[in-house]
VEXPALUM-480232 format. One record per residue (C-alpha): residue number from 1; residue in three letters; chain; y negated, x, z. Coordinates in steps of 0.02 Angstrom, whole numbers, plus 32768, in hexadecimal, padded with zeros to 4 digits. Layout:
VEXPALUM-480232
<r><paro>NUM</paro><fitor>Ala</fitor><banu>A</banu><Y>Y</Y><X>X</X><Z>Z</Z></r>
...
END
This chain:
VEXPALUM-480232
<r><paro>1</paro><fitor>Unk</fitor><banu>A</banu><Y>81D7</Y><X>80F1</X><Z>7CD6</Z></r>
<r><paro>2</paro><fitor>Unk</fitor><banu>A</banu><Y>81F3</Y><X>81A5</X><Z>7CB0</Z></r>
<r><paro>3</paro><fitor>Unk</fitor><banu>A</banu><Y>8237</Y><X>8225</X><Z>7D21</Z></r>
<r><paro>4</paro><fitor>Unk</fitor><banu>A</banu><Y>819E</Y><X>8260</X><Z>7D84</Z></r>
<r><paro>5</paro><fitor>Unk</fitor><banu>A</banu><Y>8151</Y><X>81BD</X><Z>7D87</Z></r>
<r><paro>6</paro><fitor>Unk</fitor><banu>A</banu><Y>8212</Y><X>8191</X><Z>7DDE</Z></r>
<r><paro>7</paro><fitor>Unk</fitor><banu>A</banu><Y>81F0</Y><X>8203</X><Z>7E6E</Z></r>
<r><paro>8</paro><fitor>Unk</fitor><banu>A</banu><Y>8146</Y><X>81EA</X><Z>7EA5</Z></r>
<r><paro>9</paro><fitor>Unk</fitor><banu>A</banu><Y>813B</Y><X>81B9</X><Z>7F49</Z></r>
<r><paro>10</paro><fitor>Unk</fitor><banu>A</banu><Y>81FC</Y><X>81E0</X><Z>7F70</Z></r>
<r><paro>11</paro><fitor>Unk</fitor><banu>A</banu><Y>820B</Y><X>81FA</X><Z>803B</Z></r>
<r><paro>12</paro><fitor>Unk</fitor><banu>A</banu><Y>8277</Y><X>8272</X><Z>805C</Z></r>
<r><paro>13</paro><fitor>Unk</fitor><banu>A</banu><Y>828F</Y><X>8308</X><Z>80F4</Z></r>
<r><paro>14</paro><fitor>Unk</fitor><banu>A</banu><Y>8258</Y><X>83AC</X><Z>80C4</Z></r>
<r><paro>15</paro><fitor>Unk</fitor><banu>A</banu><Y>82B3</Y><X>83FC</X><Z>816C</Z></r>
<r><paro>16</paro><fitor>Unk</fitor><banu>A</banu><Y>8355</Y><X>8396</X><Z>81B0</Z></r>
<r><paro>17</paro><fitor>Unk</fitor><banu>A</banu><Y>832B</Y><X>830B</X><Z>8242</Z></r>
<r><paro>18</paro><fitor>Unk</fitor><banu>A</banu><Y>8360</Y><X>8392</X><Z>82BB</Z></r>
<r><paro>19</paro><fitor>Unk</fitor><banu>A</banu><Y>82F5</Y><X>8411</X><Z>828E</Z></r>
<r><paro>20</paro><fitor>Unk</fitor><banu>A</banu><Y>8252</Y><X>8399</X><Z>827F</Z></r>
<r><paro>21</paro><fitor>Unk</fitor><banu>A</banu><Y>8263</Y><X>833E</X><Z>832E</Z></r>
<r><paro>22</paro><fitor>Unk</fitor><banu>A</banu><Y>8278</Y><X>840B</X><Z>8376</Z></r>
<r><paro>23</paro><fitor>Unk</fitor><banu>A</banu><Y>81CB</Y><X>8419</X><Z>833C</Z></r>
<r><paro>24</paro><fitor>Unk</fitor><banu>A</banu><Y>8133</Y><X>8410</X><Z>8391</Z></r>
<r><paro>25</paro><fitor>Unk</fitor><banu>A</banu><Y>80B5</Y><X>83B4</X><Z>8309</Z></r>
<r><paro>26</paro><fitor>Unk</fitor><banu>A</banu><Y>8008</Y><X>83A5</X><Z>8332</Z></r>
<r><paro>27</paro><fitor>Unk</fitor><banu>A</banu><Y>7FF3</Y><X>82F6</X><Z>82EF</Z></r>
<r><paro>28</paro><fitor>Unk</fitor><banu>A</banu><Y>8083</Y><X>827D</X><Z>82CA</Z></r>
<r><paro>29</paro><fitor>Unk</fitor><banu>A</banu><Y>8043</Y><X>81F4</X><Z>8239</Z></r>
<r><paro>30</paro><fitor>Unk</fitor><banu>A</banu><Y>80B3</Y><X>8155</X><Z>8259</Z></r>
<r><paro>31</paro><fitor>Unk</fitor><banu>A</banu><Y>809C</Y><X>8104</X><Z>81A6</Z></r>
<r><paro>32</paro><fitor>Unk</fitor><banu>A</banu><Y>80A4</Y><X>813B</X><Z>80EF</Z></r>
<r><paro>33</paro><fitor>Unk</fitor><banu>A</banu><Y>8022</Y><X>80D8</X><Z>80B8</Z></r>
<r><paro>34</paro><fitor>Unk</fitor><banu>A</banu><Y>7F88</Y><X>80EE</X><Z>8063</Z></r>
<r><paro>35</paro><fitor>Unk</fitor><banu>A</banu><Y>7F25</Y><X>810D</X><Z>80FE</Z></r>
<r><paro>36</paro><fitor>Unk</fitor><banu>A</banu><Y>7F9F</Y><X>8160</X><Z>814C</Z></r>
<r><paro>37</paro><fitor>Unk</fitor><banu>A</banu><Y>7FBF</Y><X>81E8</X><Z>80B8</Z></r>
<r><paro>38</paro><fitor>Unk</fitor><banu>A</banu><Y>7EFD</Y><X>8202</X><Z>80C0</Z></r>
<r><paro>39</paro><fitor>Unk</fitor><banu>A</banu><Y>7EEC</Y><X>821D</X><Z>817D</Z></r>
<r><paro>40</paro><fitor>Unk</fitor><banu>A</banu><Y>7F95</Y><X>82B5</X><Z>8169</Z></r>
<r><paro>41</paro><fitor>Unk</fitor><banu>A</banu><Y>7F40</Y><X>82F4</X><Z>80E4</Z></r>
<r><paro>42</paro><fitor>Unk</fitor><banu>A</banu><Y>7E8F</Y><X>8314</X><Z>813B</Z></r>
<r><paro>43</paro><fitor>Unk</fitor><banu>A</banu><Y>7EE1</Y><X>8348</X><Z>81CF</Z></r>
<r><paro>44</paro><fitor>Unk</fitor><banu>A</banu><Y>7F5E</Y><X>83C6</X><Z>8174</Z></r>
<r><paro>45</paro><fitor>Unk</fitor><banu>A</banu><Y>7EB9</Y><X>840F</X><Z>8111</Z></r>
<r><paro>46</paro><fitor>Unk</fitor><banu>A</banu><Y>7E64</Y><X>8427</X><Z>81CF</Z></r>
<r><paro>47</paro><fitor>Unk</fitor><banu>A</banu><Y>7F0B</Y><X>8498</X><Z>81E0</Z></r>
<r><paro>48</paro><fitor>Unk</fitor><banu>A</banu><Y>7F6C</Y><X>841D</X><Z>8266</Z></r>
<r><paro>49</paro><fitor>Unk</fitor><banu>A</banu><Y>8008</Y><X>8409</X><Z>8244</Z></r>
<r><paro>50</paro><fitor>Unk</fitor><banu>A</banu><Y>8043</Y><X>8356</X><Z>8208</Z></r>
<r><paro>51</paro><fitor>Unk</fitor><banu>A</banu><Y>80E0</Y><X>82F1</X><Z>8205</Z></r>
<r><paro>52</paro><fitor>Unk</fitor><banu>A</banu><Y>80EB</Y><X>823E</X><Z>81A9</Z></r>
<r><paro>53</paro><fitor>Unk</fitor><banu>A</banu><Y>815D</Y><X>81BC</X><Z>81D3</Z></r>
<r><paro>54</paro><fitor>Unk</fitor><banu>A</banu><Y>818E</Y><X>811F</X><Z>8155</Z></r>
<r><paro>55</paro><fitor>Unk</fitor><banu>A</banu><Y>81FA</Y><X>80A4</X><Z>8164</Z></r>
<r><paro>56</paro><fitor>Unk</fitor><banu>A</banu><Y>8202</Y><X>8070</X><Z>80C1</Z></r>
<r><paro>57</paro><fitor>Unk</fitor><banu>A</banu><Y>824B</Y><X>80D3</X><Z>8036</Z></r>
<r><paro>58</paro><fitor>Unk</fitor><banu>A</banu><Y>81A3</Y><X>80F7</X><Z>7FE5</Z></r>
<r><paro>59</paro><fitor>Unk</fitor><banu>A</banu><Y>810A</Y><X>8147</X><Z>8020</Z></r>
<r><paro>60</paro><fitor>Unk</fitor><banu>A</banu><Y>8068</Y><X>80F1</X><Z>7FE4</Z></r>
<r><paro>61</paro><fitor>Unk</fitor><banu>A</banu><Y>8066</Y><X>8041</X><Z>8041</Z></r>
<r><paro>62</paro><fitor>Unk</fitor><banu>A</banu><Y>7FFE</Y><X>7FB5</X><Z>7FF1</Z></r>
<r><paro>63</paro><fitor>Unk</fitor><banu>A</banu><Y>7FD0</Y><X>804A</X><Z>7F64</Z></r>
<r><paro>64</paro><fitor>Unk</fitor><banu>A</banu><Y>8075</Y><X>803E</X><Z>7F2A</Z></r>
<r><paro>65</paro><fitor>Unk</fitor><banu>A</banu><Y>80C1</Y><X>7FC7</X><Z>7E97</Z></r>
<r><paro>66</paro><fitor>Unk</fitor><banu>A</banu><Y>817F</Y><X>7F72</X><Z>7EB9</Z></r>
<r><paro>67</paro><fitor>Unk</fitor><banu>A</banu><Y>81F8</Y><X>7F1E</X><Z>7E38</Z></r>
<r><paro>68</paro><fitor>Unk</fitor><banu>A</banu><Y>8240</Y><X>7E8F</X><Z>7EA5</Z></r>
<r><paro>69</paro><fitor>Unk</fitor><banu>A</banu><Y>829E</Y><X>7E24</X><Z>7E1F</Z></r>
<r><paro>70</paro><fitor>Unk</fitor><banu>A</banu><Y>830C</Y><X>7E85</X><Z>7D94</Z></r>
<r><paro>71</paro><fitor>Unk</fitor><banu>A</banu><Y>8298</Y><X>7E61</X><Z>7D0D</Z></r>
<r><paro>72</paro><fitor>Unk</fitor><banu>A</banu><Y>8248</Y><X>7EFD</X><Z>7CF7</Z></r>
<r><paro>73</paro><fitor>Unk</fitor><banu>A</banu><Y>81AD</Y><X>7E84</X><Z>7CAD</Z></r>
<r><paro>74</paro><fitor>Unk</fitor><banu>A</banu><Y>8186</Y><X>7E4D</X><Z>7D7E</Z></r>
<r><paro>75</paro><fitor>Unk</fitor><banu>A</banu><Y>8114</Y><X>7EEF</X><Z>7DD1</Z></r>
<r><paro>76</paro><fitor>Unk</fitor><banu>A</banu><Y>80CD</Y><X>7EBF</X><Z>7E71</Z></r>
<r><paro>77</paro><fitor>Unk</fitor><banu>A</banu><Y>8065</Y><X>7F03</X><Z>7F05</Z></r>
<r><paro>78</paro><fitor>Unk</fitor><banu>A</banu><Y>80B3</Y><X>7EFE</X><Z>7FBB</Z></r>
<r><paro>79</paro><fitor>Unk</fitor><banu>A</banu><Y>800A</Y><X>7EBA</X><Z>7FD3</Z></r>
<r><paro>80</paro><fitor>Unk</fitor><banu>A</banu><Y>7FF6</Y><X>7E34</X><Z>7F4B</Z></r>
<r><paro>81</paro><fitor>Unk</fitor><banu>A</banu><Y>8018</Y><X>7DAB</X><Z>7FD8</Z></r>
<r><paro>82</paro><fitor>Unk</fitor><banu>A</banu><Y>7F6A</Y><X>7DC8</X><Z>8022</Z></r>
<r><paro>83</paro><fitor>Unk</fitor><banu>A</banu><Y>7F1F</Y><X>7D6B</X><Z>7F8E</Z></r>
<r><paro>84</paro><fitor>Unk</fitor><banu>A</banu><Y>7F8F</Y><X>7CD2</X><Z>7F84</Z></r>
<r><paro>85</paro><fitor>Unk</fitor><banu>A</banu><Y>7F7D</Y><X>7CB0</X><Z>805B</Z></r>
<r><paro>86</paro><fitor>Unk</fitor><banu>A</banu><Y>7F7F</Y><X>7C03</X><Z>8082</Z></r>
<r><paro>87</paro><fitor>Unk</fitor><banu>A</banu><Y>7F0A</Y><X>7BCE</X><Z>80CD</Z></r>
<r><paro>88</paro><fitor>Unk</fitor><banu>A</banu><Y>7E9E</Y><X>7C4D</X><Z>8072</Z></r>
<r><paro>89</paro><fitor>Unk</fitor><banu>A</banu><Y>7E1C</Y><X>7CA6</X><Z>80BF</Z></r>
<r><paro>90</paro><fitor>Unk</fitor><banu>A</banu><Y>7D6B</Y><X>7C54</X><Z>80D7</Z></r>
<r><paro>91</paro><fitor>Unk</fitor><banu>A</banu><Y>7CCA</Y><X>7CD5</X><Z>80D3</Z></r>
<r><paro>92</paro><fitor>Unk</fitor><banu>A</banu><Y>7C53</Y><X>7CC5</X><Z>8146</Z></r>
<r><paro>93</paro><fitor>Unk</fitor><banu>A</banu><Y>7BAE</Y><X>7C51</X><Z>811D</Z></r>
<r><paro>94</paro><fitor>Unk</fitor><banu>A</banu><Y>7B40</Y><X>7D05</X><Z>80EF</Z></r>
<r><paro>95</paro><fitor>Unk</fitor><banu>A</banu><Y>7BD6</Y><X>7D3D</X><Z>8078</Z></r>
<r><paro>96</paro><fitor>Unk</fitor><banu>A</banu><Y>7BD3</Y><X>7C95</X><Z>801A</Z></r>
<r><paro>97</paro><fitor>Unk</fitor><banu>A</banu><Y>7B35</Y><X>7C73</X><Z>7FFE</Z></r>
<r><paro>98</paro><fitor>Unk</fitor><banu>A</banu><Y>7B33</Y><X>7D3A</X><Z>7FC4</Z></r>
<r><paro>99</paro><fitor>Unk</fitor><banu>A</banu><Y>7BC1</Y><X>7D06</X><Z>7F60</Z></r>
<r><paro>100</paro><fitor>Unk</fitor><banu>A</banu><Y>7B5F</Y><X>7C71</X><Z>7F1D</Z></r>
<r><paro>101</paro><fitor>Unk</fitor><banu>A</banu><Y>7ACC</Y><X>7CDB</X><Z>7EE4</Z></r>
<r><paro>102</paro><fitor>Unk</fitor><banu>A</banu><Y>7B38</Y><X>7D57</X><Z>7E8B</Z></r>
<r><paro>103</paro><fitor>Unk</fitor><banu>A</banu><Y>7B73</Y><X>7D32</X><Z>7DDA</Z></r>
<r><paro>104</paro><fitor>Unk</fitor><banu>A</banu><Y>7BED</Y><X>7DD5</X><Z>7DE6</Z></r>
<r><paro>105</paro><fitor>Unk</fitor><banu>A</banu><Y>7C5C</Y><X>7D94</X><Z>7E87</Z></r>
<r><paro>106</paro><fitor>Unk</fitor><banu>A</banu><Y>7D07</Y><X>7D9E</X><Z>7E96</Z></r>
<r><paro>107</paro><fitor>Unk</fitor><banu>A</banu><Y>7D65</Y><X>7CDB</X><Z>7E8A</Z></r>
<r><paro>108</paro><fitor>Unk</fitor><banu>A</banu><Y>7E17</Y><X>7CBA</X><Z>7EB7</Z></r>
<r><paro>109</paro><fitor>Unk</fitor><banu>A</banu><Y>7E4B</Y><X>7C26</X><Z>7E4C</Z></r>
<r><paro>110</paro><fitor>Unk</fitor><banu>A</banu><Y>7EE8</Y><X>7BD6</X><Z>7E85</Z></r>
<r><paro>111</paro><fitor>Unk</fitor><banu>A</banu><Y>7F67</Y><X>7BB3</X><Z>7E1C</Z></r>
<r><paro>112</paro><fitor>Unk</fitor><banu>A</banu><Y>7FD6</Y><X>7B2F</X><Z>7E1C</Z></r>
<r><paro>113</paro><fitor>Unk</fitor><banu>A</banu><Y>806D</Y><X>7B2B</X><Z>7E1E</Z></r>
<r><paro>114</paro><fitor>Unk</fitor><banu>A</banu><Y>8052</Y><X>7BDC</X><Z>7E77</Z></r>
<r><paro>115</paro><fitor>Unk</fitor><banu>A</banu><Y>80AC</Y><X>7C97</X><Z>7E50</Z></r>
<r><paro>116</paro><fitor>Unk</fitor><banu>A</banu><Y>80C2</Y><X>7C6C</X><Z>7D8F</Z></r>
<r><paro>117</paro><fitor>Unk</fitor><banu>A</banu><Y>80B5</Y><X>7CD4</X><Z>7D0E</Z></r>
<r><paro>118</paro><fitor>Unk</fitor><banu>A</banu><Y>809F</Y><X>7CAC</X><Z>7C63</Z></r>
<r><paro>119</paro><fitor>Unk</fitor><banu>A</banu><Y>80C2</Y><X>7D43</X><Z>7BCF</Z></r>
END
């Protein structure tokens, strides 16, 4: 990963804690996710003034890739366990017989044993 790369999404506080809670924001954004990120940035073009809070080290949510493991080989989503559910989810009756009649849909294949990866 090179150096800019590194820092994208880095949280960090442009004013000290003191200085920021002082303020009077017009819209405080609990979450640095994607949706969050979007909704500060349309209300900072309207001219409101924002403030974004994250938990996590990184801004970007389920946008954002993590290396779990030390093998640098292992890049995952945040949000990779949303495929893999058990039980998985089950489309309505309209969706698969839409499904049915489309030879470009989506299929989640299984795989057993699960989370392996072969290189």
């Amino acid at each position: 990963m090179n150096e800019i790369a590194a820092k994208l999404g880095a949280v960090g506080l442009p004013e000290p804690v003191a200085a920021l809670a002082d303020r009077d924001w017009d819209a405080v954004i609990v979450g640095g996710g994607h949706n969050g990120l979007t909704a500060a940035a349309y209300l900072a073009k309207a001219g409101r003034s924002v403030l974004v809070l994250e938990r996590r080290e990184r801004l970007g949510g389920a946008a954002t890739l993590e290396r779990p493991f030390a093998d640098p080989g292992f890049v995952v989503s945040p949000c990779a366990y949303v495929v893999g559910r058990d039980p998985p989810v089950r489309p309505r009756p309209a969706a698969r017989r839409a499904e049915a009649a489309s030879q470009d849909s989506l299929r989640l294949v299984r795989c057993q044993p699960p989370h392996q990866s072969q290189r």
